[in-house]
N, C-alpha and C positions, 0 to 999 in steps of 0.2 A: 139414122143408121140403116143402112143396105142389110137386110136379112137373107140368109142364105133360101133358096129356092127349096120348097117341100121333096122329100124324094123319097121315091118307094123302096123302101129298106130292099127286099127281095132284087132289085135293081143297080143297087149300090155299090159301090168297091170300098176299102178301106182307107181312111182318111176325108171320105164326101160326108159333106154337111145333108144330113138328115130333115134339118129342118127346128125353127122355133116356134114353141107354143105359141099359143092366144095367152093372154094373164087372164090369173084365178085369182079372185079377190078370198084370201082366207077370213070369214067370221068365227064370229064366236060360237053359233052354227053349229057351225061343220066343227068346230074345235068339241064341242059335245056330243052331238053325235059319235063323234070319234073316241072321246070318252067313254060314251054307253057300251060304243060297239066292242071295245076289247077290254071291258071290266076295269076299265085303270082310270080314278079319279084323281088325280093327282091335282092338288088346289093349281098350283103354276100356270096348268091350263086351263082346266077345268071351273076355277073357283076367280073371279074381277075381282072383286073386294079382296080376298088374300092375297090376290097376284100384285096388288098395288099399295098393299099395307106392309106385306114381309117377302115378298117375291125379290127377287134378282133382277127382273128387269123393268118393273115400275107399271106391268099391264100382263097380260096373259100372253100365253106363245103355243104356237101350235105345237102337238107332236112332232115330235122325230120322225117317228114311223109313221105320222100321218102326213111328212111332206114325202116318205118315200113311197109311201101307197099312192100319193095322186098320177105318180110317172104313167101310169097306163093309162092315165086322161092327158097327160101334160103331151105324151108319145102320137098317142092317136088324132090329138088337135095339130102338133108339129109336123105329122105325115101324114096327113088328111087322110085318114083311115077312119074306118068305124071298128066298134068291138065286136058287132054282130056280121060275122060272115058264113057265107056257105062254104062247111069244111071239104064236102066231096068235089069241091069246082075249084076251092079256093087254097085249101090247105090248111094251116091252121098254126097260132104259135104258142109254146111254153115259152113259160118263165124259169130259167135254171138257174135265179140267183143273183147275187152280185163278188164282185171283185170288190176292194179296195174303196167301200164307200166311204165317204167322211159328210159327217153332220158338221159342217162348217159353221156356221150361225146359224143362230135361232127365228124363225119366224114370225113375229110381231104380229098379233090379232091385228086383223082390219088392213095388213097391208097385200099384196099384191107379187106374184109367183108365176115364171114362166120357166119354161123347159129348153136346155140346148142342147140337140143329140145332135151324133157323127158317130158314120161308122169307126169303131177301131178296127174289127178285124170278122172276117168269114170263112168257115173250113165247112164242105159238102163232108158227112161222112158216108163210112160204105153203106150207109141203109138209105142214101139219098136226101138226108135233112140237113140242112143248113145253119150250122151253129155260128151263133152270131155275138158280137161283144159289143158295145154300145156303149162309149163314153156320153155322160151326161152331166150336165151342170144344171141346179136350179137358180135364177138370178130372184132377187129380191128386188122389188121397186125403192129406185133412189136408193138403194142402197152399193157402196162399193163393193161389198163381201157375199160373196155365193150363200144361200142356202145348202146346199148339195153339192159334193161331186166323188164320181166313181165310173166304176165300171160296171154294167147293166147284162148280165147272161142270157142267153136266148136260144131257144130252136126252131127253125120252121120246117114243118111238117109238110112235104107237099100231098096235093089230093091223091088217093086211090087210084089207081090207073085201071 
């Protein structure tokens, strides 16, 4: 499959392919960790033996909101960016959000997760920031059915003049 070419958001017009992650292999890991970090033990994810004795899907599954926290790794690997930049040269981006996300399927311990952004849409406002919309889909390996899909809210800040 032809993958669309990496492209610098800030660069971008509406409807350009942004570009596709690298895959993230989700473990069980990271599915506890994820656990710990926001107090939620829920067996499904958190618990193999219950996920596989009385669970819904026959093994563990990651978070919801831990496939939608990866997007600023999944973002950064699809437009070869890094998260550490210099704000007064470089500028700098929030997060404002999403539109219209849907938790589409469930994520499967131990399978495999990429990112596919495109610009939707860009408006400069009057303070000179660039609000930005970012349709995104997460795919699941071998799998037909998305992880993810929605709309991604944004602003870039440019540097201090």
């Amino acid at each position: 499959m032809n993958l669309p070419e990496k492209r610098a958001i800030i660069d971008a017009y509406p409807g350009d392919a942004l570009g596709v992650s690298d895959w993230v292999h989700v473990t069980q890991n990271m599915i506890n960790h994820f656990s710990k970090a926001t107090l939620d033990d829920d067996p499904m994810h958190a618990d193999p033996e219950w996920a596989i004795e009385k669970g819904p899907f026959g093994h563990t599954v990651a978070y919801g909101f831990q496939t939608m926290a990866l997007l600023t790794h999944l973002f950064h690997s699809a437009s070869n960016t890094d998260a550490a930049r210099e704000p007064d040269q470089e500028g700098y981006f929030l997060n404002l959000g999403f539109d219209k996300m849907r938790l589409v399927s469930p994520v499967p311990v131990n399978s495999r997760i990429r990112g596919r952004f495109t610009l939707a849409d860009r408006v400069v406002d009057a303070k000179n920031r660039t609000r930005f919309s970012i349709a995104v889909e997460v795919e699941i390996a071998d799998d037909p059915r998305l992880a993810l899909a929605g709309t991604w809210l944004g602003v870039w800040v440019p540097p201090e003049r």
